[in-house]
TIFI-305106 format. One record per residue (C-alpha): x, y, z; residue in one letter; residue number from 1. Coordinates in steps of 0.02 Angstrom, whole numbers, plus 32768, in hexadecimal, padded with zeros to 4 digits. Layout:
N
{{X, Y, Z}, 'A', NUM},
...
This chain:
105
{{8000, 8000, 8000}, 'X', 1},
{{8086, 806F, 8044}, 'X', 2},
{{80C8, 8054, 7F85}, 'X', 3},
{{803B, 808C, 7F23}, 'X', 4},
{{8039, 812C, 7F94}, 'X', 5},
{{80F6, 815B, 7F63}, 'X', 6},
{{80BF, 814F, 7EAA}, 'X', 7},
{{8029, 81A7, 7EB3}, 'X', 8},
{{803D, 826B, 7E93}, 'X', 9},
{{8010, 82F4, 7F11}, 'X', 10},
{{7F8C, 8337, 7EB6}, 'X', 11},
{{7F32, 8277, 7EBC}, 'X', 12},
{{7F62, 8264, 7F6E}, 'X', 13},
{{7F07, 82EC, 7F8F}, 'X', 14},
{{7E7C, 82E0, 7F44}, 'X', 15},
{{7E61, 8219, 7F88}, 'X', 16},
{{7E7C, 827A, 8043}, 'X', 17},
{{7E02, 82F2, 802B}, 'X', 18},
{{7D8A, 826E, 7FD5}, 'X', 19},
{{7DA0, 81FF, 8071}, 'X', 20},
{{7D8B, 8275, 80EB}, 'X', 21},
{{7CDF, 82BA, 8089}, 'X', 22},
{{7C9D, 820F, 808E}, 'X', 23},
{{7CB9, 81F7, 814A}, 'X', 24},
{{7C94, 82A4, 817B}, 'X', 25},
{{7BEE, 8293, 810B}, 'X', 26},
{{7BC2, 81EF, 817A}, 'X', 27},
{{7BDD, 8248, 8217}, 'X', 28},
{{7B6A, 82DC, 81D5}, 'X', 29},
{{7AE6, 826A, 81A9}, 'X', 30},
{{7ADA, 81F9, 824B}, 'X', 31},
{{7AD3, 8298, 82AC}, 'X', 32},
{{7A5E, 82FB, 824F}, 'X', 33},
{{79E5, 8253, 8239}, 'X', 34},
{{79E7, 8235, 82F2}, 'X', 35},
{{799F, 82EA, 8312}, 'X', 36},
{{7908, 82C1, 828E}, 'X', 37},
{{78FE, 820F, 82E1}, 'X', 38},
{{7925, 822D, 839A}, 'X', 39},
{{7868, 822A, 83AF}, 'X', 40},
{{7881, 82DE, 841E}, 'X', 41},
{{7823, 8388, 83D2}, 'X', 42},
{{78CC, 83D7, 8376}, 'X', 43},
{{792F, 8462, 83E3}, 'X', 44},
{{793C, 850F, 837E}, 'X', 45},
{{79F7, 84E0, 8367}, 'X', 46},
{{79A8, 8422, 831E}, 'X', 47},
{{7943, 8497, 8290}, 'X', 48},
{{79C6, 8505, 8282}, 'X', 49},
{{7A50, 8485, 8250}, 'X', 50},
{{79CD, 842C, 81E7}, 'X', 51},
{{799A, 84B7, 817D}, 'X', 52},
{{7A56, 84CE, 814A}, 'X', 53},
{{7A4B, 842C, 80E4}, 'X', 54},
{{7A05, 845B, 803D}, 'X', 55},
{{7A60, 8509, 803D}, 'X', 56},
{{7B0B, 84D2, 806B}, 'X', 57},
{{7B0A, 8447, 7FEF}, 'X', 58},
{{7AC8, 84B9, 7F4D}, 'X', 59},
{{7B59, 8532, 7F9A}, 'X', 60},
{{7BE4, 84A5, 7F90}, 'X', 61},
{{7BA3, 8447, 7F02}, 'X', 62},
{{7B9E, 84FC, 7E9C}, 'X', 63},
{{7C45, 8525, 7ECF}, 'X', 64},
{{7C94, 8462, 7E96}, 'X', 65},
{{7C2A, 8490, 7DEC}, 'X', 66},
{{7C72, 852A, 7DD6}, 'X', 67},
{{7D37, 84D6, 7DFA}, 'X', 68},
{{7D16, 8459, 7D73}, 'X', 69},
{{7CCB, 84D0, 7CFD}, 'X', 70},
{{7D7A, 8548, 7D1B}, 'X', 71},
{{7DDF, 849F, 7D19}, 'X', 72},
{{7D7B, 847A, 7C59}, 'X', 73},
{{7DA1, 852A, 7C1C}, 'X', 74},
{{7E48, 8507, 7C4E}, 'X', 75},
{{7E6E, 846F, 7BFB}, 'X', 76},
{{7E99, 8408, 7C9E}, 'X', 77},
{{7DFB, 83CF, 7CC8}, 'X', 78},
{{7E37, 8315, 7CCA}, 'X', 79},
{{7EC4, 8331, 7D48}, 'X', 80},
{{7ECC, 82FB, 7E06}, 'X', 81},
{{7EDF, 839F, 7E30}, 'X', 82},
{{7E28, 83E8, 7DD7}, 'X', 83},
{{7DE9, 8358, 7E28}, 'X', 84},
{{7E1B, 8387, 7ED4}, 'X', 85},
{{7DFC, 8442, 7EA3}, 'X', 86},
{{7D51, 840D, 7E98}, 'X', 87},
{{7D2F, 8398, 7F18}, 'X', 88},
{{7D7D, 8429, 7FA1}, 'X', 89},
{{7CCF, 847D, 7FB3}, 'X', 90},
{{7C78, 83E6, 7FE0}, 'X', 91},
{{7D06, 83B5, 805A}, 'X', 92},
{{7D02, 8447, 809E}, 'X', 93},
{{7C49, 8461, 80C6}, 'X', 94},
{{7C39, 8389, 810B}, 'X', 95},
{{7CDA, 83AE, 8169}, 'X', 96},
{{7CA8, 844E, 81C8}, 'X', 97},
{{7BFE, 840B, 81FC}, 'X', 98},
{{7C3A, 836B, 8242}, 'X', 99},
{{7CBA, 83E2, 82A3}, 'X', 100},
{{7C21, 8434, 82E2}, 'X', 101},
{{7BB1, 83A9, 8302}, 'X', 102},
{{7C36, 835D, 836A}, 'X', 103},
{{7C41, 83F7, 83D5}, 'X', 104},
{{7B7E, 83FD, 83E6}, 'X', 105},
């Protein structure tokens, strides 16, 4: 394993990080926010709060990775690692900050 790492380039390494840490933040974020809908409890303020974030922080994020890709097409490196991490940063960035929070809560 340690092999395939030293072969793969930065830019890949990268983006397989950030993927990885999406996916598990992502799981985190959804066990949470599912137990406050399920938790069979009237929702707090902070409960509705975090749960009307969901559709507005994911058109944010998923605008921003479309707009990345479309920048990484106009620039003729659209198939590269590095456009592919470029793009998946929004979406990392938004799963990983709310399973920061949601830990805190």
């Amino acid at each position: 394993m340690f092999g395939m790492m030293a072969k793969m380039s930065d830019d890949a390494f990268r983006f397989w990080r950030q993927a990885a840490e999406t996916v598990s933040a992502s799981a985190y974020v959804i066990d949470k926010r599912s137990r406050m809908l399920s938790s069979g409890r009237i929702p707090t303020p902070g409960d509705l709060a975090e749960l009307s974030m969901m559709v507005t922080e994911k058109m944010t994020a998923f605008g921003l990775a479309n707009l990345a890709l479309t920048q990484s097409m106009m620039a003729g490196t659209s198939a590269s690692w590095g456009a592919a991490s470029d793009a998946l940063a929004p979406i990392h960035a938004r799963a990983t900050a709310n399973a920061r929070r949601l830990r805190r809560r």
